[in-house]
C-alpha positions as CSV (number, residue, x, y, z in Angstrom):
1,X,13.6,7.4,22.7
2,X,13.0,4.5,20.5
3,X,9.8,4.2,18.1
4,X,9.1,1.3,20.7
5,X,8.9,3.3,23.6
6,X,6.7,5.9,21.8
7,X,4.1,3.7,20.4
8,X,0.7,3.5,21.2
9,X,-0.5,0.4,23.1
10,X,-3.6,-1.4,21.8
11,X,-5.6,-4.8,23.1
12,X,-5.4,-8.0,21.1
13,X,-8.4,-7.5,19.7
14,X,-7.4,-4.5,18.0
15,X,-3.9,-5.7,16.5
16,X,-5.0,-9.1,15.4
17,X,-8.6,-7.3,13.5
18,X,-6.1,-4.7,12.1
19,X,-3.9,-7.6,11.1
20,X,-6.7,-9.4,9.3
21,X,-7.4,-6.2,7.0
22,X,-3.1,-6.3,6.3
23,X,-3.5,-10.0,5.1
24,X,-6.4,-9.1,2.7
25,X,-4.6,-6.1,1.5
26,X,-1.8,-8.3,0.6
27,X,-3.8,-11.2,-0.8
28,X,-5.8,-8.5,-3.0
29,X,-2.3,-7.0,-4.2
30,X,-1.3,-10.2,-5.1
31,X,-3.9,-12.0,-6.1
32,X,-6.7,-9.0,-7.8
33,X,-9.0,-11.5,-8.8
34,X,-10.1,-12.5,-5.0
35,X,-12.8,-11.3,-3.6
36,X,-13.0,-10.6,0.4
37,X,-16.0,-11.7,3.0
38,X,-15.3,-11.4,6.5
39,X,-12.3,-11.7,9.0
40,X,-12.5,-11.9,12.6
41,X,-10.7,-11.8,15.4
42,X,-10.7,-15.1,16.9
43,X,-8.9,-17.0,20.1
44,X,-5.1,-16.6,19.9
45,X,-5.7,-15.4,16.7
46,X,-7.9,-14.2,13.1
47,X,-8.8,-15.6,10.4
48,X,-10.0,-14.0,7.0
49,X,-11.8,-16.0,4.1
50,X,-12.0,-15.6,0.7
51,X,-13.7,-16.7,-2.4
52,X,-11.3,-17.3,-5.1
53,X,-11.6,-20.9,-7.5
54,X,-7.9,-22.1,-6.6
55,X,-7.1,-23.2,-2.6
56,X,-4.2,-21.5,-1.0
57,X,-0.9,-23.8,-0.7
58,X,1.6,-23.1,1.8
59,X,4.0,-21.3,-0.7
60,X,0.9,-18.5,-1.0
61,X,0.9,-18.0,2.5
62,X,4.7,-17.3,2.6
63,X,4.2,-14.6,-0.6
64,X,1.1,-13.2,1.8
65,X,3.1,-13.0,4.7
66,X,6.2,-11.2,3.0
67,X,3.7,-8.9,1.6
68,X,1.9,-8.0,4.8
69,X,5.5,-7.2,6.2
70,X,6.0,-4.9,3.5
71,X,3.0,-2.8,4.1
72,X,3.4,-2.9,7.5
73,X,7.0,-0.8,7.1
74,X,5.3,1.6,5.1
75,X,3.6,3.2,7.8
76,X,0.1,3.2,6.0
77,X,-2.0,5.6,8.5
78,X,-5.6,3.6,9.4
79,X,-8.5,6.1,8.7
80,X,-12.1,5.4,9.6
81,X,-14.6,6.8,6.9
82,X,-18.3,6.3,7.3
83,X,-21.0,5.9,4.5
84,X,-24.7,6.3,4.2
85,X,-26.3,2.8,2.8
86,X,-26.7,3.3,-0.4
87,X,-23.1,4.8,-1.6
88,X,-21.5,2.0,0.1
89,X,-23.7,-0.7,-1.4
90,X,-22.5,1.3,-4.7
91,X,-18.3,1.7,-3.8
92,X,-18.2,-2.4,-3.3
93,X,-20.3,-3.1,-6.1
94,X,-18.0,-1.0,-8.0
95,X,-15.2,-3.1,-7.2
96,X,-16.8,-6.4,-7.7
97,X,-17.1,-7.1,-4.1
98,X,-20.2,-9.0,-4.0
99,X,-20.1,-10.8,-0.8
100,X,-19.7,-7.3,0.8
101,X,-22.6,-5.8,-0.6
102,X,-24.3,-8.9,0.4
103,X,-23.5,-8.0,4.4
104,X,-24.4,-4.6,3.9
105,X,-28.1,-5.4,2.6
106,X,-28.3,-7.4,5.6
107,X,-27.4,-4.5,8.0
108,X,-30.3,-2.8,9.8
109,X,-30.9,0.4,8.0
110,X,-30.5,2.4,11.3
111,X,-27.1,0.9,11.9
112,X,-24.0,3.6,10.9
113,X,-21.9,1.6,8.3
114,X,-18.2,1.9,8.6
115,X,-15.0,1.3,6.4
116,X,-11.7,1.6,7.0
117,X,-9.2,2.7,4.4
118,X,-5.3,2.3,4.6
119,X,-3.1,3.0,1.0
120,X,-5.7,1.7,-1.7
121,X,-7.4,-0.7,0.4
122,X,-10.6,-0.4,2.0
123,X,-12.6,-2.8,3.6
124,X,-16.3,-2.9,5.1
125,X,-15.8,-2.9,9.3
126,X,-16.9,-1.3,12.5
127,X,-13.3,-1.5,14.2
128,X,-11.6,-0.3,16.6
129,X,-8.0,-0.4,14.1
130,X,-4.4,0.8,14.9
131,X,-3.6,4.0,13.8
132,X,-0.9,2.8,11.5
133,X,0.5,-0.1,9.8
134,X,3.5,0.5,11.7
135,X,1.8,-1.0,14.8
136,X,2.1,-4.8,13.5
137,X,5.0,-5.8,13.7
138,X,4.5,-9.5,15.3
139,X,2.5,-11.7,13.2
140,X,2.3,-15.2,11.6
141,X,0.1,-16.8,8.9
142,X,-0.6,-20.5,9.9
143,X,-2.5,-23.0,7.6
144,X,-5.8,-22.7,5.5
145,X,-9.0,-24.5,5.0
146,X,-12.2,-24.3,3.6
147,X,-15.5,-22.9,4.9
148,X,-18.8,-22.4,3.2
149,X,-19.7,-18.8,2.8
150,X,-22.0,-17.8,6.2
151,X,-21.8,-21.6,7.6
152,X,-24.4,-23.0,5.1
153,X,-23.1,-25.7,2.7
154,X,-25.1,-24.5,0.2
155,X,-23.4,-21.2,-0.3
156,X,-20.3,-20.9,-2.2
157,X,-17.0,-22.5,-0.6
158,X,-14.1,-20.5,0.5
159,X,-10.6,-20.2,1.3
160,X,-9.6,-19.8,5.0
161,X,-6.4,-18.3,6.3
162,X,-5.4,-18.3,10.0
163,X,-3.1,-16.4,11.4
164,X,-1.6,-14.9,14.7
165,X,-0.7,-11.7,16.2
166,X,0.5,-10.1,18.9
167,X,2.2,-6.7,20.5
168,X,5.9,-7.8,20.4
169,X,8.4,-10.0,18.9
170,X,9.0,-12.4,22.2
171,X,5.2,-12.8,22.7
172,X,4.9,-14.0,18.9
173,X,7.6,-16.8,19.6
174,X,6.6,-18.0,22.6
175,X,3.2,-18.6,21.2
176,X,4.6,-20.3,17.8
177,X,6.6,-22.7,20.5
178,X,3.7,-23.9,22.3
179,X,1.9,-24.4,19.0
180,X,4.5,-26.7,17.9
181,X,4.6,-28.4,21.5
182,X,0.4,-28.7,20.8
183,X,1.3,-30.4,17.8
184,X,3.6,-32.8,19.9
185,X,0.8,-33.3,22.2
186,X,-2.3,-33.5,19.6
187,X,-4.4,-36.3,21.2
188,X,-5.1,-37.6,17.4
189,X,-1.1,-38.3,17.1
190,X,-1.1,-39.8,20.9
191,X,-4.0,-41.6,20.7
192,X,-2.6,-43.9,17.5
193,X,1.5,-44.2,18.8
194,X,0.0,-45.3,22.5
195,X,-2.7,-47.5,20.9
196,X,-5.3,-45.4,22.7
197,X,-8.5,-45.4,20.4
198,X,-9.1,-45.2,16.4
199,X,-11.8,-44.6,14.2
200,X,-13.0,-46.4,11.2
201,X,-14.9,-45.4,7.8
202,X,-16.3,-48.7,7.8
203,X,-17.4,-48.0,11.4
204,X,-18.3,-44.1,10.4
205,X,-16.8,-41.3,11.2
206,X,-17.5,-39.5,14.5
207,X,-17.9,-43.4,16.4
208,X,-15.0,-44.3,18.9
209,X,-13.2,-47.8,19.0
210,X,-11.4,-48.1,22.5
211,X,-8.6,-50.2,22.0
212,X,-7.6,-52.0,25.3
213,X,-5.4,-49.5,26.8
214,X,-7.9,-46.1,25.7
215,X,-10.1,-48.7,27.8
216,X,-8.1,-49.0,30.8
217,X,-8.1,-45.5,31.3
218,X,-12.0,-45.0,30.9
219,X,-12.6,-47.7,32.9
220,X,-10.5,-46.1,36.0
221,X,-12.0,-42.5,35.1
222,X,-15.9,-43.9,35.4
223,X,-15.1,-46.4,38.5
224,X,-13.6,-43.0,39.8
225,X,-16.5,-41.1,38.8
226,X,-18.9,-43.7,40.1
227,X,-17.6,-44.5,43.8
228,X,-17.6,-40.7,44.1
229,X,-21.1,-40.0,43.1
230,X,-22.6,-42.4,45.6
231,X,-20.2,-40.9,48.1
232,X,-21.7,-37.5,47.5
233,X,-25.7,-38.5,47.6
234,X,-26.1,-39.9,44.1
235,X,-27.8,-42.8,42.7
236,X,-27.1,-44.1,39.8
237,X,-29.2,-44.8,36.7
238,X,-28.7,-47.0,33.2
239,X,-31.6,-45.6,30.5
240,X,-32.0,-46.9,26.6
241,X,-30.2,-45.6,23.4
242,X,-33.2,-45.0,21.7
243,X,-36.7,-43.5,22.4
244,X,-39.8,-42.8,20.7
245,X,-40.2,-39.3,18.7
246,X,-42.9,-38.2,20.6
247,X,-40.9,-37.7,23.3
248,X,-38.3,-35.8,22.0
249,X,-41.3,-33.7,20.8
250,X,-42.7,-33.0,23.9
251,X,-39.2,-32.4,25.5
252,X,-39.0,-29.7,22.2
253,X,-35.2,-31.2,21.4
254,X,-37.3,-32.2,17.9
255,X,-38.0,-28.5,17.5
256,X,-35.1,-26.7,18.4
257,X,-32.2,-29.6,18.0
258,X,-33.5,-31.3,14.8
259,X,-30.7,-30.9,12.6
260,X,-28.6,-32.8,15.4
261,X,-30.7,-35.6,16.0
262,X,-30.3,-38.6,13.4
263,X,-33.3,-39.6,11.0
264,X,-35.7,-41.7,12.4
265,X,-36.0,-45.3,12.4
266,X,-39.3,-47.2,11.6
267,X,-39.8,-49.8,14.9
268,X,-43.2,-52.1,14.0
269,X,-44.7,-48.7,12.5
270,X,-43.6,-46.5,15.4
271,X,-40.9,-43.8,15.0
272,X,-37.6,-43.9,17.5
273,X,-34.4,-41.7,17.3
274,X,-31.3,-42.4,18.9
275,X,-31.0,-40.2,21.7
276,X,-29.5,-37.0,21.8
277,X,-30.2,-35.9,26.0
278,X,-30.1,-38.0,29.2
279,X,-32.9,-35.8,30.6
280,X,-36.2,-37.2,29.4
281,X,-35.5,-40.6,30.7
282,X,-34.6,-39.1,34.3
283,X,-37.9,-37.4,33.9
284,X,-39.5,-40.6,32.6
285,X,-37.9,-42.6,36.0
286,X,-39.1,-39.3,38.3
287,X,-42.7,-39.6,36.9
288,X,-42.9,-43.3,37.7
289,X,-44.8,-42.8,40.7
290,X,-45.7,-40.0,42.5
291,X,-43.3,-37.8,44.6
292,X,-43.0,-35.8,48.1
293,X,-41.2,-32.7,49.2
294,X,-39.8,-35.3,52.0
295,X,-38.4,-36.8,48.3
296,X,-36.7,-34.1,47.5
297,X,-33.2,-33.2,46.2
298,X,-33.4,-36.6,43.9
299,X,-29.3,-36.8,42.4
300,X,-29.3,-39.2,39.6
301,X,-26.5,-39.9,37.8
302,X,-25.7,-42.0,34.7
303,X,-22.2,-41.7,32.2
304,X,-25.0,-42.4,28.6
305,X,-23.9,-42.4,25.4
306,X,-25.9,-40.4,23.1
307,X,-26.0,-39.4,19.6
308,X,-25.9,-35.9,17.6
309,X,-25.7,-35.6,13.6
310,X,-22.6,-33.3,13.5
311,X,-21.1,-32.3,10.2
312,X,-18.3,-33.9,8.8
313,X,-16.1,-30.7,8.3
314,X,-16.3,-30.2,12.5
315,X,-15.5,-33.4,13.8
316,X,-12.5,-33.5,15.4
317,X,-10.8,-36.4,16.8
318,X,-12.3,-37.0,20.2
319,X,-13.2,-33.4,21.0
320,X,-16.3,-33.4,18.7
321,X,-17.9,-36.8,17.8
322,X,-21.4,-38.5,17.0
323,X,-21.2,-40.4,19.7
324,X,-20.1,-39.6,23.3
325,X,-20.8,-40.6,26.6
326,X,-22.0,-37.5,28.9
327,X,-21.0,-37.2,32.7
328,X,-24.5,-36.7,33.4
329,X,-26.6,-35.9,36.3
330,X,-30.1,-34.2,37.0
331,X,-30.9,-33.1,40.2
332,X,-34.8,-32.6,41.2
333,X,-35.4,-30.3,43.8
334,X,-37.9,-27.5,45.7
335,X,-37.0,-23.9,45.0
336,X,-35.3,-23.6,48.4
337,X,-33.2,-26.2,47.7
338,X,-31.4,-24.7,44.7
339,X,-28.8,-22.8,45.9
340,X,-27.3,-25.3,48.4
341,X,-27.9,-28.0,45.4
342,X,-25.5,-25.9,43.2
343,X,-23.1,-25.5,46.1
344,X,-22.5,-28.9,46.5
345,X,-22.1,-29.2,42.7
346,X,-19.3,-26.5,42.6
347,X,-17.9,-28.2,45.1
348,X,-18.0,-31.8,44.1
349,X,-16.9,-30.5,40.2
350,X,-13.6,-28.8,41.8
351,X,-12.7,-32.0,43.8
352,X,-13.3,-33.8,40.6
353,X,-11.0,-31.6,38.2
354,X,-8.4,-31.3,40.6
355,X,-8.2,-35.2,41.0
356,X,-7.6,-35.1,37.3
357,X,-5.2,-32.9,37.7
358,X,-6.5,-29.7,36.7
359,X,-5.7,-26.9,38.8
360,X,-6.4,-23.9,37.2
361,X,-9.8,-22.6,35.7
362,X,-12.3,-20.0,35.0
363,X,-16.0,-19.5,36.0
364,X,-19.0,-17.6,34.3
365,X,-22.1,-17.4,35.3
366,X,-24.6,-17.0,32.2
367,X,-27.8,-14.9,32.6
368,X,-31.1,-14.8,30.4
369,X,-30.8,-14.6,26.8
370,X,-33.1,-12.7,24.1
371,X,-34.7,-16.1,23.2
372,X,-35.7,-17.9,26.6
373,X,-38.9,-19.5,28.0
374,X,-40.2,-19.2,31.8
375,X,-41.2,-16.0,34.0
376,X,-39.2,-13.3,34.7
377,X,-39.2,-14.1,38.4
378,X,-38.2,-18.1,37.9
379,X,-34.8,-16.8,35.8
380,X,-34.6,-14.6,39.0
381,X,-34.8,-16.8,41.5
382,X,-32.6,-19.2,39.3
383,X,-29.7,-16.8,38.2
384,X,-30.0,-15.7,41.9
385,X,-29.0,-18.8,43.1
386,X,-26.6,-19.6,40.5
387,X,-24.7,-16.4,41.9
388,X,-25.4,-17.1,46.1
389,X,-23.9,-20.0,45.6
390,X,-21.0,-18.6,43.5
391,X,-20.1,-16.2,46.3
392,X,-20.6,-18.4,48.8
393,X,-18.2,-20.7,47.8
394,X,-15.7,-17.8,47.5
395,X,-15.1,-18.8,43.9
396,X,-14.0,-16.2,41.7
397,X,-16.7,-16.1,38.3
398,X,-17.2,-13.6,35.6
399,X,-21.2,-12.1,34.3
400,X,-21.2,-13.8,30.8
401,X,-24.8,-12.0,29.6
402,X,-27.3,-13.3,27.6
403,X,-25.2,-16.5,27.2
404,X,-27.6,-18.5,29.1
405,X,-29.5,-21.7,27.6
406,X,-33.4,-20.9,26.5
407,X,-34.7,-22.7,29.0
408,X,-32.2,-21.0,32.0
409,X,-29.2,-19.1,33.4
410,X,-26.3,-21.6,33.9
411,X,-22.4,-21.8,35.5
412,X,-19.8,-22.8,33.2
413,X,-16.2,-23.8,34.1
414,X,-13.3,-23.8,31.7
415,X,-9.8,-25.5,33.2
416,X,-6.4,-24.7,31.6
417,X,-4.8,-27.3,30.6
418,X,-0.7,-27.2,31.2
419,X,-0.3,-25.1,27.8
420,X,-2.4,-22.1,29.3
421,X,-5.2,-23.2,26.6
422,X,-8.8,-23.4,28.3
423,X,-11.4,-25.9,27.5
424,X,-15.2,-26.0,28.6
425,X,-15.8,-28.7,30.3
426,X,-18.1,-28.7,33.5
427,X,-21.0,-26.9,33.4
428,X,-24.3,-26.5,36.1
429,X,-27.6,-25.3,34.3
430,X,-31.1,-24.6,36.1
431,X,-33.9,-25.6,34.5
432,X,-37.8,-25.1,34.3
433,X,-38.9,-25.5,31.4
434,X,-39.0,-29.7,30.7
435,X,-40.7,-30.4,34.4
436,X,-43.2,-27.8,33.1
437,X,-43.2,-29.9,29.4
438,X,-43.5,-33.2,31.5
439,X,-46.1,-32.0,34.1
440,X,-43.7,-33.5,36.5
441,X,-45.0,-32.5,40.2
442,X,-44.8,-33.6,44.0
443,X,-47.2,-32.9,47.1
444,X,-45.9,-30.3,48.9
445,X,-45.7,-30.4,52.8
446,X,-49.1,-28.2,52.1
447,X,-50.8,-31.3,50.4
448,X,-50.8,-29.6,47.0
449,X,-49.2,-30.6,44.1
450,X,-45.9,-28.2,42.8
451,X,-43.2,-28.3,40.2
452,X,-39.8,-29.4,41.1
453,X,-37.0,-27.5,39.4
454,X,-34.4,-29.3,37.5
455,X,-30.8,-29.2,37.3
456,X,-28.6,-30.2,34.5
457,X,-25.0,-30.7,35.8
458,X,-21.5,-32.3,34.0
459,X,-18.3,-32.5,35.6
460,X,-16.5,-33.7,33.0
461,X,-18.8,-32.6,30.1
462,X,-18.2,-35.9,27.8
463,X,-15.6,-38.7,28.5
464,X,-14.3,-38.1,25.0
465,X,-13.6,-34.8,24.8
466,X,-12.1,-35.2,28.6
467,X,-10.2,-37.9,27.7
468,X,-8.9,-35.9,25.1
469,X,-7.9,-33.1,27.3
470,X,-6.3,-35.6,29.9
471,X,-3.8,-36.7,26.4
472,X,-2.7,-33.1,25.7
473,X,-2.4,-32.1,29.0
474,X,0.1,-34.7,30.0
475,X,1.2,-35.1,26.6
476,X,-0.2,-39.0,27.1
477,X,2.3,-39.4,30.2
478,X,-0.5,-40.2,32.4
479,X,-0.2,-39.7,36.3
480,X,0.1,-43.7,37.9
481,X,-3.5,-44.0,39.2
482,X,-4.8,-43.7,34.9
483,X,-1.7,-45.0,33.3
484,X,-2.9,-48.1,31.3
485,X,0.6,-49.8,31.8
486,X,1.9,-48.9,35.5
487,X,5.1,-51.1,35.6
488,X,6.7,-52.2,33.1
489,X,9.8,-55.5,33.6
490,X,12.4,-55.5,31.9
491,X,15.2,-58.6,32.0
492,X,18.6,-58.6,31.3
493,X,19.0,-61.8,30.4
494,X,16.9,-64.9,29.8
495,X,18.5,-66.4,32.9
496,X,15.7,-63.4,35.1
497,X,13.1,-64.8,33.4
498,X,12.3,-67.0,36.2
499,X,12.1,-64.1,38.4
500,X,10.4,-61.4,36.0
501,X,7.6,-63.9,36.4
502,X,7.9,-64.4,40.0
503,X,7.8,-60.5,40.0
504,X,4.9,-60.2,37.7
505,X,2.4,-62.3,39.8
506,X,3.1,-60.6,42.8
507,X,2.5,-56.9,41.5
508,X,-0.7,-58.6,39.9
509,X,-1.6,-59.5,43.0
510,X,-1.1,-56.7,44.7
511,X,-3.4,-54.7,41.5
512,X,-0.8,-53.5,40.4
513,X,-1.3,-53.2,35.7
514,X,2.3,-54.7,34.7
515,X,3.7,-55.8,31.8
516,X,6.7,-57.9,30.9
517,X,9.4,-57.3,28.2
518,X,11.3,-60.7,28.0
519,X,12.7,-59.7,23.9
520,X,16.1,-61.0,23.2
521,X,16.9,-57.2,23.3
522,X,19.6,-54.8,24.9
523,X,18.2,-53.0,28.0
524,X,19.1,-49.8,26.2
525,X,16.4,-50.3,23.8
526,X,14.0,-51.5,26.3
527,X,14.1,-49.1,28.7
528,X,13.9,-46.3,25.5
529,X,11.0,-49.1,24.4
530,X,9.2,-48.2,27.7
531,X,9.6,-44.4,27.7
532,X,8.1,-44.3,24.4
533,X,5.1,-45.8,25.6
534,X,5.3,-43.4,28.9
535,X,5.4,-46.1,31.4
536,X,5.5,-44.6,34.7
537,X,7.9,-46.8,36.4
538,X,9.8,-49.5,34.8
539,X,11.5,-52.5,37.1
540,X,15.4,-53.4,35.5
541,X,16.3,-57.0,36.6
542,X,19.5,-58.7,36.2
543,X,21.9,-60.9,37.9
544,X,21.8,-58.8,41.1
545,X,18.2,-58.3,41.8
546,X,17.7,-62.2,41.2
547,X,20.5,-63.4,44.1
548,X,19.3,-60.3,46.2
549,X,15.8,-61.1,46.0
550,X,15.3,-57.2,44.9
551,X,14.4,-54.9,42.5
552,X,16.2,-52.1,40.3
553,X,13.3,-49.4,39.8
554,X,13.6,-46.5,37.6
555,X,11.0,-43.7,36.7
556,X,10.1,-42.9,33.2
557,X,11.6,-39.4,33.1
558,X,14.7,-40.3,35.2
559,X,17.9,-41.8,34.7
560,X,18.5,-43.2,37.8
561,X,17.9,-46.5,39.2
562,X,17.1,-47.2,43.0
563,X,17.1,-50.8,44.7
564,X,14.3,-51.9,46.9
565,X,12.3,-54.7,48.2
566,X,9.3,-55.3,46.2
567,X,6.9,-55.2,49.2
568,X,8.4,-51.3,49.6
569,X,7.9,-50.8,45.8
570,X,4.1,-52.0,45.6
571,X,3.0,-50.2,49.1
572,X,4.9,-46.8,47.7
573,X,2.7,-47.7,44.1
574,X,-0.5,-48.2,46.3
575,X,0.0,-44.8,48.2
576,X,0.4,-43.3,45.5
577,X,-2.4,-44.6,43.3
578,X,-4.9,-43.7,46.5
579,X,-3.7,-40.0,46.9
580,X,-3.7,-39.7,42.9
581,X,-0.4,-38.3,42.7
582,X,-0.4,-36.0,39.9
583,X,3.6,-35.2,39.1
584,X,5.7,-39.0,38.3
585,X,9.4,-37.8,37.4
């Protein structure tokens, strides 16, 4: 039998941890003078950082990676060794690891503290490892970067490596080629060659510009989004940018979101931030006048753009901005509302992914965590509901504890995108904590006043980051109904002209978005033009179409052409646009 066939089989986890303590091995062989921190395991991956004065450059990485390959073949066994405090405090100091010494002050003193030692290198860590070195045998390092030294910018900076790892060989290279067809799809590279969206520094980093086609698309997803809310019992609402600070105090987003609200601005002696939440101006419009149980569920909906201070080194493209506009709703309810509420949520957020497309997903369900407000029974009666209505809707979901907000349990759903990589996106929370802050109430069928309970829902999470999803997951080859461009016409000759017109007013008509290429150009290049630009369908007219009164249509992935009438053409379009047909070959 083969060593294959013999060797022990471990979970990701374990390889890709082990696989971070064989990188810093390596970097410490080659480079003495580093010093290590910490390297965790992290999705699809680990990463380990460093503190050393000069950055990593691609040609380290390959020395690192050679290296880590070399000690792998040696067959280093893995041995777990534990220490009392103080003698490990003394072993790192010894070998001028400060920022480990660091992590072990800050370790309770009844914690065990472990190290694990393979050839000459040992490094602070509570495991699991492999046995052996021999065990990794599929790994890649893939890019660095910066990071300060426990997230805070005033600690020292350090040097980042990423890598991958995973049990064999075949594994390894099918996950390098999807990275490289991520790459492909990156929404940041889409967004400029379709001319979706920029961003400018004399704008400010983190602030969207929609150029006219990123537009098109938004505008279908809201008028989507919209016509279906008030299908399914919504109203909707429109509420300001800004708002006093005292409000934000009394909701507590001043106390526990500070550092992601912008400074304050000085209105006529008043204070106002931009907002960061949709909810306290739904409270605001609920405590306008007063309320009845007969009132009761309220569904208010509203796609606002709000405003969060994030960091320069985390913003990313349009999956983590400054300013974004939330698929937002709050629902108001009585207690024995709450489960059916969420039912009609879950139901409302499938039929709302799906129609985008999204097929496959994940649910958790998120109970109390150690920091919360509220009674023990209303986070039971909430998480209860949370998981009746889970079950009865025959949904599959996973026990995510203590991952809960403060103020209550909540339902999360990740989709997976058509590169098996998940992203959160909808999520359903319960919440009592702001109508107690607000003293919002309604007379009960008893006469008396109670509190309603309050639910914070998204569908889409924010139209950025879902917009940015919809680019990677159709590698900006949009399904008809979203395309910005639909049809695109293409003449032979300048002698179709005529006709491409004649064409073009009738598919505008008929709502149809078209555009014309009339360029002096061979219809090679323009139909190669229009696949660039992942034009579902593109209309080829010459000599024939014009004396047949027809057209020549051809698909953006296809290279054939079928003739039809135009009145065939722009009901098949229409049909298709209404049922949302997902697949255009």
């Amino acid at each position: 039998m083969s060593d294959d066939k013999n060797q022990k089989e471990y979970d990701l986890d374990t390889l890709r941890h082990s696989c971070a303590h064989l990188m810093a091995q390596a970097v410490k062989q080659l480079y003495p003078e580093t010093k290590v921190t910490i390297g965790p395991v992290i999705s699809d991956g680990f990463y380990y950082d460093f503190f050393r004065e000069t950055p990593f450059v691609p040609d380290d990485l390959k020395k690192i990676e050679k290296r880590m390959k070399e000690i792998a073949k040696k067959g280093l066994d893995v041995k777990r060794v534990e220490l009392d405090r103080q003698e490990a405090i003394d072993y790192f100091r010894s070998l001028g690891e400060s920022f480990k010494v660091e992590i072990i002050q800050g370790i309770d003193s009844t914690d065990p503290i472990s190290a694990y030692t393979q050839g000459e290198f040992t490094d602070l860590c509570r495991g699991p490892h492999v046995d052996n070195t021999k065990a990794l045998k599929a790994f890649k390092l893939l890019s660095t970067s910066s990071a300060y030294w426990r997230g805070d910018e005033k600690n020292p900076v350090l040097q980042r490596i990423y890598g991958t790892c995973w049990p064999t060989k075949e594994e390894l290279k099918s996950y390098l080629e999807r990275l490289e067809e991520a790459k492909k799809r990156d929404h940041r590279k889409l967004g400029k060659e379709l001319d979706l969206y920029t961003m400018s520094e004399e704008v400010g980093p983190g602030l969207i510009l929609w150029h006219p086609k990123g537009a098109r698309i938004r505008y279908e997803m809201e008028e989507f989004w919209r016509k279906e809310h008030y299908k399914n019992g919504y109203e909707l609402v429109f509420t300001p940018h800004a708002a006093k600070v005292d409000m934000w105090k009394t909701s507590g987003h001043m106390d526990f979101y500070r550092e992601n609200i912008f400074s304050p601005m000085d209105v006529e002696g008043q204070e106002y931030v931009l907002k960061p939440m949709n909810c306290p101006f739904h409270i605001q419009i609920y405590k306008s006048r007063l309320r009845s149980y007969r009132d009761l569920p309220l569904r208010w909906a509203e796609l606002g753009t709000v405003y969060r201070y994030e960091r320069s080194g985390v913003m990313h493209g349009l999956l983590r901005v400054r300013g974004f506009t939330q698929d937002d709703a709050h629902l108001f309810c009585r207690e024995d509302q709450i489960e059916e509420e969420i039912l009609r949520v879950l139901r409302f957020v499938l039929f709302i992914l799906r129609s985008f497309g999204f097929l496959n997903y994940k649910v958790y369900l998120s109970t109390r965590p150690e920091k919360s407000v509220g009674s023990d029974q209303a986070w039971e009666v909430a998480t209860g509901a949370l998981k009746g209505a889970l079950e009865k809707s025959g949904l599959e979901f996973e026990i995510d504890p203590g991952e809960g907000v403060f103020y209550g349990p909540k339902i999360d759903i990740k989709i997976r995108d058509s590169l098996y990589r998940y992203w959160q996106v909808s999520t359903i929370q319960v919440d009592f904590n702001l109508p107690d802050r607000f003293g919002m109430s309604y007379i009960g069928e008893d006469g008396k006043h109670h509190q309603p309970i309050m639910i914070h829902r998204a569908l889409m999470g924010s139209i950025e980051r879902f917009f940015g999803c919809l680019v990677e997951h159709y590698a900006g080859a949009f399904p008809l109904w979203l395309a910005p461009v639909q049809v695109v016409l293409l003449n032979i000759t300048d002698s179709q002209a005529e006709y491409t017109e004649e064409v073009c007013q009738k598919l505008l008509e008929a709502g149809i978005r078209v555009e014309k290429d009339l360029r002096n150009e061979k219809i090679g290049f323009k139909i190669r033009e229009a696949q660039i630009s992942k034009i579902p369908y593109m209309l080829i007219l010459g000599d024939q179409e014009v004396q047949s009164r027809k057209i020549a249509v051809r698909k953006r992935r296809s290279q054939e052409t079928q003739t039809m009438e135009l009145e065939e053409f722009i009901s098949q379009l229409q049909t298709e646009i209404d049922d949302k047909v997902i697949d255009v070959s």
